[in-house]
C-alpha positions, 0 to 999 in steps of 0.5 A: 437012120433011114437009109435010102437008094437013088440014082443019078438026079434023083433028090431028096427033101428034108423039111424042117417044122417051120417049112424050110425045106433042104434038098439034096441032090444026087449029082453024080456016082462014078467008080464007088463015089457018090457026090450030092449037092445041097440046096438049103435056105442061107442060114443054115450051116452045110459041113461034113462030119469029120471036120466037125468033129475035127473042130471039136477034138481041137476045141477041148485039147485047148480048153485043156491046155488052159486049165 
């Protein structure tokens, strides 16, 4: 993991192999809470963790269900 410290406006790129470049932004930090902003190409899927281990967990209790 590589751990990073930025400020305010500062960004962040992440370059795919194929040149696709997502950039993350920070855009605020106020009272211990950080927001960022993403700016990546259409196709790409931007979500938090937790709901996709949300949508996993649900996925596998209905797959069980219907064994």
């Amino acid at each position: 993991m590589l751990v990073l410290g930025r400020r305010e406006g500062d960004r962040v790129l992440i370059i795919s192999p194929n040149g696709e470049t997502v950039t993350v932004t920070v855009c605020r930090k106020k009272h211990g809470h950080l927001r960022l902003g993403f700016d990546a190409p259409k196709d790409h899927k931007i979500i938090r963790a937790e709901s996709l281990e949300k949508n996993l967990s649900k996925q596998q209790s209905a797959q069980a269900a219907n064994l």
